[in-house]
Backbone as numpy.savetxt, mean C-alpha at the origin, in Angstrom:
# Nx Ny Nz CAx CAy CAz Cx Cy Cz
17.66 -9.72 -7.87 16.78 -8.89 -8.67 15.35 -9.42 -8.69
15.18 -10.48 -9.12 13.69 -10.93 -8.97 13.11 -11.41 -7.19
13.74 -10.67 -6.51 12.48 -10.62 -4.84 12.28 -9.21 -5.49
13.23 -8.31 -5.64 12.71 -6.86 -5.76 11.59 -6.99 -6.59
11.33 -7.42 -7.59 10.22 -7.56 -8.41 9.02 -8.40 -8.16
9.52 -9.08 -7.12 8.99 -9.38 -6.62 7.93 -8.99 -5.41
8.31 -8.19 -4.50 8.06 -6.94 -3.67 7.16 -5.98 -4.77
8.10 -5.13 -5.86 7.18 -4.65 -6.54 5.77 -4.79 -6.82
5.70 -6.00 -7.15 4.42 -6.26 -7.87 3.46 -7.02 -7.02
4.13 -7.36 -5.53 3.13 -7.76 -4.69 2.02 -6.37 -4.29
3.58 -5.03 -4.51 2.61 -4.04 -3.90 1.64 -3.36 -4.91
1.90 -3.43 -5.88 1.54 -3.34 -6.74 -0.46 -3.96 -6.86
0.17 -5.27 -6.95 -1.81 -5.89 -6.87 -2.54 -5.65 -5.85
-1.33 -5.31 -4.47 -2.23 -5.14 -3.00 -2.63 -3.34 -3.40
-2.27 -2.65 -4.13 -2.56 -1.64 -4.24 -4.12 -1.35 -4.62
-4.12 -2.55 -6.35 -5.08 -2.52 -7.06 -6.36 -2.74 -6.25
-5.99 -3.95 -5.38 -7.45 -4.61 -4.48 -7.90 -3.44 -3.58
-7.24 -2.30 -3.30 -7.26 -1.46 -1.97 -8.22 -0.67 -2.83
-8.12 -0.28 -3.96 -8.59 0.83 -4.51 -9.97 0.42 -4.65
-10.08 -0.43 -5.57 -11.14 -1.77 -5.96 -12.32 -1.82 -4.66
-11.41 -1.86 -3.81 -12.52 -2.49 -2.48 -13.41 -1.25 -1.65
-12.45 -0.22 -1.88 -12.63 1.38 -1.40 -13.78 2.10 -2.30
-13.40 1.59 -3.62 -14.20 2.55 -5.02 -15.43 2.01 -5.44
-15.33 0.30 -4.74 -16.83 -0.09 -5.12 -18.05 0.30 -4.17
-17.75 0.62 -2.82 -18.62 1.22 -1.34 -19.49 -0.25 -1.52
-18.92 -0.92 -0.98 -19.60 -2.26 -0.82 -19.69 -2.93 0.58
-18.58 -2.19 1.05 -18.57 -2.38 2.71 -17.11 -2.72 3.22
-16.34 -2.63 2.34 -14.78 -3.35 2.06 -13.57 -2.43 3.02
-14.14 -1.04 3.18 -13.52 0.23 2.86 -12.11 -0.36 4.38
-11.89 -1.09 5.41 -11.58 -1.65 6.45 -10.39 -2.57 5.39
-10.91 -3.11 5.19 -9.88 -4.47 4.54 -9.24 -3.26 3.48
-9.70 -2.84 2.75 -9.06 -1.66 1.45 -7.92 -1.27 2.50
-8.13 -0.76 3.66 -6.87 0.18 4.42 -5.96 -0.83 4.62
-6.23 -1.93 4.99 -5.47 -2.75 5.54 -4.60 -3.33 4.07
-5.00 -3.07 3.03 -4.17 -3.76 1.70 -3.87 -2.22 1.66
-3.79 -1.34 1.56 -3.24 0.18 1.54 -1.92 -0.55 1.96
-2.10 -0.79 3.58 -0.52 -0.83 4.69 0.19 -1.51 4.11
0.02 -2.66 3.74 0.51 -3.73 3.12 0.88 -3.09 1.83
0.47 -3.09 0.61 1.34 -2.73 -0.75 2.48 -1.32 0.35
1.65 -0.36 0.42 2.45 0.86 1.22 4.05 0.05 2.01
4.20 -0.86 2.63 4.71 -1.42 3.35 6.08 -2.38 2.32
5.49 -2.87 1.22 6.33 -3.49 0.18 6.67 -2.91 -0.48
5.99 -1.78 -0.92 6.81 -0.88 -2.14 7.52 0.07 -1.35
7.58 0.63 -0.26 8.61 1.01 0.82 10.07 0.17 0.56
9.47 -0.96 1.24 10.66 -1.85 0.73 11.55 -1.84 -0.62
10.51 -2.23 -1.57 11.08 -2.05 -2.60 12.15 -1.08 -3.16
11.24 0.32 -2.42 12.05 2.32 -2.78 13.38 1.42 -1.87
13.27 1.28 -1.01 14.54 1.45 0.26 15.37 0.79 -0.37
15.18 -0.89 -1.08 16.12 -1.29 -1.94 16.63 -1.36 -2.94
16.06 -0.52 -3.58 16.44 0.43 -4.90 16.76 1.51 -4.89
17.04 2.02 -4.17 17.41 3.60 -3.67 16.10 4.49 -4.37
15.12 4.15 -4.43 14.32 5.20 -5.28 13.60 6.21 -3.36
14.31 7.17 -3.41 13.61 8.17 -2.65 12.44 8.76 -2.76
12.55 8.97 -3.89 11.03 9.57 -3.98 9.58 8.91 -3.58
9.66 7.62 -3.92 8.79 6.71 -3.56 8.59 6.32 -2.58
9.88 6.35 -2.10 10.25 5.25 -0.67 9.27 7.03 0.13
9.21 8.17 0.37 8.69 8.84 0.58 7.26 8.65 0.40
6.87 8.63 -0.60 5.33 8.73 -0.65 4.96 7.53 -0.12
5.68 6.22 -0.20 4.79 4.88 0.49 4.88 5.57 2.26
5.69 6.39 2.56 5.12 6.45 3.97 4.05 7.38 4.33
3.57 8.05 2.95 2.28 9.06 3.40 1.39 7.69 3.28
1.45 7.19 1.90 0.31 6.46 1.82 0.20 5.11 3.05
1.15 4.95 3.81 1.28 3.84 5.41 0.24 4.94 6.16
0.95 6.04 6.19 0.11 7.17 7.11 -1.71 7.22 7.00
-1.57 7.45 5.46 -3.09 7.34 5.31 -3.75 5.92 5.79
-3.05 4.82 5.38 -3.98 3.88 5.64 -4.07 3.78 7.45
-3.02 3.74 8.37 -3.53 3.75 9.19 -4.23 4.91 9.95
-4.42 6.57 9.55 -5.66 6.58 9.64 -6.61 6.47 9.92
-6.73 6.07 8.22 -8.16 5.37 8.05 -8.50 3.97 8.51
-7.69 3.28 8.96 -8.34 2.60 9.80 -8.70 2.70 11.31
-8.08 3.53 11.90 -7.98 4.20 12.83 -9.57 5.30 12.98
-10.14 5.53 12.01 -11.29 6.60 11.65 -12.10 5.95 11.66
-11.83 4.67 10.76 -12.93 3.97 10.00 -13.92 3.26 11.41
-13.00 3.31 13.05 -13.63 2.49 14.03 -14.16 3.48 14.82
């Protein structure tokens, strides 16, 4: 139980920094995608080992978006 919560809440802060780095236009917006993939990538995990579907769904739009945008961003 505590990796899952672990996982959680990694994706969780990699979420916070993505937003943070994106919302300030400071020049970050590259590294923001790349902490997108990453939380996107753990809380995936997380849905998959908790059976939560719904989530485990949306972390693969939000994988989608980030690569993307990093993909755009060059």
């Amino acid at each position: 139980m505590q990796r899952y919560k672990l996982l959680e809440w990694f994706g969780v802060v990699t979420a916070i920094f993505y937003s943070l780095s994106v919302a300030l236009n400071v020049g970050l917006e590259f590294l923001g995608f790349i902490l997108l993939l990453i939380s996107a990538l753990a809380l995936a995990l997380w849905a998959h080992l908790g059976k939560h579907r719904g989530i485990l769904i949306l972390q693969y739009f939000y994988a989608s978006a980030a690569i993307i945008g990093m993909i755009r961003w060059f």
